[in-house]
C-alpha positions in Angstrom: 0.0 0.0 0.0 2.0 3.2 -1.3 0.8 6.0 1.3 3.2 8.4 0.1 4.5 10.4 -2.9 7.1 12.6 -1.0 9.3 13.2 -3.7 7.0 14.0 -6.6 5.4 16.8 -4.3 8.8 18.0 -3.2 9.6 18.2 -7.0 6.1 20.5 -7.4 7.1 22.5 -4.2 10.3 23.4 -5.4 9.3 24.2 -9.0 6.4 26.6 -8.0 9.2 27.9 -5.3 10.9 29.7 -9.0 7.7 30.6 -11.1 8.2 33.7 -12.2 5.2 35.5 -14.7 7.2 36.6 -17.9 8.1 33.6 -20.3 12.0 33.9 -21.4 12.1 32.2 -25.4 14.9 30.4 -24.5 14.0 28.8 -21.7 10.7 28.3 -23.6 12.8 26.7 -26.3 14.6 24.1 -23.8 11.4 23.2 -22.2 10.2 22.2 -25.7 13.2 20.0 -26.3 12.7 17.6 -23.2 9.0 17.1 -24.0 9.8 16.6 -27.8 12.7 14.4 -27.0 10.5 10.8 -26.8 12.3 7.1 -26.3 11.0 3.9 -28.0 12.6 2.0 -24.8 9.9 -0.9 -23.6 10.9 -1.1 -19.6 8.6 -4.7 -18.3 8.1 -5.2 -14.8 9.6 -7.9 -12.8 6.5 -8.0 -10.2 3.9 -5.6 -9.1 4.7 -1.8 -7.6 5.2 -1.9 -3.9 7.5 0.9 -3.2 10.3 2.4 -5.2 13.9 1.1 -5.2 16.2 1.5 -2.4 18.1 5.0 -2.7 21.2 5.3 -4.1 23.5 8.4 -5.4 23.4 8.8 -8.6 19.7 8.2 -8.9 17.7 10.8 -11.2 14.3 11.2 -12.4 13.2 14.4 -15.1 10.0 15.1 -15.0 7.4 17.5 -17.3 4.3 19.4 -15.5 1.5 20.4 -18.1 -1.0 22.4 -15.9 -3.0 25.9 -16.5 0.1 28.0 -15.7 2.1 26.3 -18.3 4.8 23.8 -18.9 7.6 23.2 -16.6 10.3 20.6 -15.8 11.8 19.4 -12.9 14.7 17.0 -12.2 15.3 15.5 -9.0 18.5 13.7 -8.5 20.2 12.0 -5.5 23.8 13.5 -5.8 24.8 12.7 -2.6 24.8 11.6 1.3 25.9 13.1 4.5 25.2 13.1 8.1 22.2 10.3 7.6 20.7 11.9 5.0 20.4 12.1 2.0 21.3 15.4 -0.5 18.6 15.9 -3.2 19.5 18.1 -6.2 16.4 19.8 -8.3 17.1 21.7 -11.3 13.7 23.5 -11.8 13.2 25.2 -15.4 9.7 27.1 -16.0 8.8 29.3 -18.7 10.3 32.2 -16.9 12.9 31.3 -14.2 15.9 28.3 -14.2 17.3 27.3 -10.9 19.0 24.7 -8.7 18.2 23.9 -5.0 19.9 21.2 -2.8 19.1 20.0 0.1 19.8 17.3 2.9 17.3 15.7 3.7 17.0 13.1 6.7 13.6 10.8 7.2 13.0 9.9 3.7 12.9 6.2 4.2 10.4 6.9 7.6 7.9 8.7 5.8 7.4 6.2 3.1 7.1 3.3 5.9 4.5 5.7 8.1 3.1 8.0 5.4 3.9 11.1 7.6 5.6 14.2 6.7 6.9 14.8 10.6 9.6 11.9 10.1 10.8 14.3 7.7 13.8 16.9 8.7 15.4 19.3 6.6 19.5 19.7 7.9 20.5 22.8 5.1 19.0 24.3 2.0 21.5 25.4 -1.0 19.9 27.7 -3.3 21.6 28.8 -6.9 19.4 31.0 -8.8 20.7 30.8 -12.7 23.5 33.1 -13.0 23.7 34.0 -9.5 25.9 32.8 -6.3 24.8 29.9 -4.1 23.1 30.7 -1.0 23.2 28.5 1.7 20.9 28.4 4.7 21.9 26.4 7.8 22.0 26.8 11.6 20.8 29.4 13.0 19.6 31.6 9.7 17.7 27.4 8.7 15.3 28.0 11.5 13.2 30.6 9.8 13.5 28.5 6.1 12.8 25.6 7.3 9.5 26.5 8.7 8.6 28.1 5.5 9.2 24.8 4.4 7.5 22.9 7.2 4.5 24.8 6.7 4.4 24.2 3.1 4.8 20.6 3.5 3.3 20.1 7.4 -0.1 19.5 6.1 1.0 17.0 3.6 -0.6 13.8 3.5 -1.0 11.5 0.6 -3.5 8.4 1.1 -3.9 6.0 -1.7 -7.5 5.1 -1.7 -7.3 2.3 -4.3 -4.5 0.9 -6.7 -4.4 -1.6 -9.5 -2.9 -3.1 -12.2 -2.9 -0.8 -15.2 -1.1 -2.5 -18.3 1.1 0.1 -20.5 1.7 3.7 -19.7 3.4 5.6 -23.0 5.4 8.7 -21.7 8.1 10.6 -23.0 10.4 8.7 -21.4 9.6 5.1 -23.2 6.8 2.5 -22.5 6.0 1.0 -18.9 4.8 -2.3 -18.5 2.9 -3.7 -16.4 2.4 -0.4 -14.1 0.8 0.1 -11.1 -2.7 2.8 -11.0 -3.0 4.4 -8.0 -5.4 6.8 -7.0 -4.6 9.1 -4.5 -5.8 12.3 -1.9 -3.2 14.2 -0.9 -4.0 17.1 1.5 -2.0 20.4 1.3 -2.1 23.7 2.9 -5.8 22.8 3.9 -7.4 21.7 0.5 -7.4 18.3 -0.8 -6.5 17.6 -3.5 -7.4 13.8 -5.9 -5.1 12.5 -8.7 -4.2 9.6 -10.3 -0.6 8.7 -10.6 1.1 5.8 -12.3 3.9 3.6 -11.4 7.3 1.3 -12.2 9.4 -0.5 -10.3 12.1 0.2 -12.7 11.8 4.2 -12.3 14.5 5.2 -9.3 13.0 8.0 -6.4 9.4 7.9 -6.4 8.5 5.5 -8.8 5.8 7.6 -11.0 5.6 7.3 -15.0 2.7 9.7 -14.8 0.4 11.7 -12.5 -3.2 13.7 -13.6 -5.7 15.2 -11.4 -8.7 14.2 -11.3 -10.0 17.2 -12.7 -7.7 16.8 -15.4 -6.2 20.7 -15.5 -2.8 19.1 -14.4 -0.6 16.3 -15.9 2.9 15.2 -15.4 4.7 13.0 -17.6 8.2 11.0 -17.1 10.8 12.6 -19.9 14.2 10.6 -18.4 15.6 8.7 -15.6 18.4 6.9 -14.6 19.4 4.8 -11.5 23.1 6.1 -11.6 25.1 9.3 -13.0 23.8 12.3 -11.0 26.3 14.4 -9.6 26.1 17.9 -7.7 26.2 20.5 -10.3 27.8 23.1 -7.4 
């Protein structure tokens, strides 16, 4: 029973973190090239979606977002461990706005056993705008960031209400056999919020080929992974 998504929404958290309003062609042009950049691969499935692999460095997954604001896309990478934790790179890239954020992260393994965002913790925060110096938040100046952070995600719940076999799934990325349909009700910031989310065992961090809403206005598709190669870009 998968009661938690943790990383996808992290992945959304951070993108919306670097939204800005005015499109930039360029980035516009880049954006363009990861969706329009499809694989024939065929990836079968060994057994049925439980949970996704164990962690490793090196592990990344690039994601696309279609929703009423635009496109955007996101990749998420494992590019590193320290103190018990685990560092997670995300290289977000809107319409307007292109950015990198690290940050160590401890509790990742708890929350998907219990489904419960408090087993999360949150050691530093590295932030690199695109074109500007890194910022880093610890000790004593992470106290104030981290609850901005904590309040985004401290009403976070994700409950999978029913999952089951779902055949082929064709993304960007290749073709998914044999995924896993889950349908899920995530509560955030006070609303809830119902989706429908796919899933791989061969797809490193959270598992997910694709995610819609249920009211359809948002979709996000797999457009490349890999289970080693990641590295910290700073």
């Amino acid at each position: 029973m998968i009661r938690n998504i943790f990383a996808v929404v992290l992945c959304f958290f951070l993108t919306s973190c670097f939204t800005m309003p005015s499109p930039n062609p360029v980035l516009v042009n880049q954006i363009d090239s990861y969706f329009n950049n499809t694989k024939t691969r065929t990836y079968k499935a060994s057994g049925k979606f439980k949970r996704p692999m164990p962690y490793k460095v090196g592990q990344y997954v690039v994601t696309g977002m279609i929703s009423p604001s635009g496109r955007s896309v996101s990749k998420m990478a494992i590019v590193g461990k320290e103190q018990k934790g685990w560092i997670i790179e995300t290289h977000s890239l809107t319409q307007s706005s292109e950015s990198t954020t690290q940050m160590l992260v401890s509790g990742m393994e708890k929350v998907y056993e219990t489904g419960s965002i408090d087993d999360l913790d949150i050691i530093w925060v590295k932030i690199k705008p695109h074109g500007e110096p890194v910022q880093t938040i610890e000790g004593p100046m992470l106290a104030l960031t981290k609850g901005l952070y904590k309040k985004a995600l401290a009403g976070l719940e994700v409950r999978t209400t029913m999952s089951t076999e779902s055949g082929t799934v064709r993304v960007p990325a290749g073709n998914f056999e044999g995924t896993l349909k889950s349908s899920s009700e995530v509560s955030f910031l006070g609303k809830k919020y119902l989706s429908d989310a796919w899933l791989h065992p061969s797809v490193p961090i959270n598992g997910m080929v694709k995610s819609v809403s249920k009211n359809g206005d948002t979709i996000i598709e797999l457009l490349d992974f890999g289970v080693s190669g990641a590295s910290r870009s700073f």
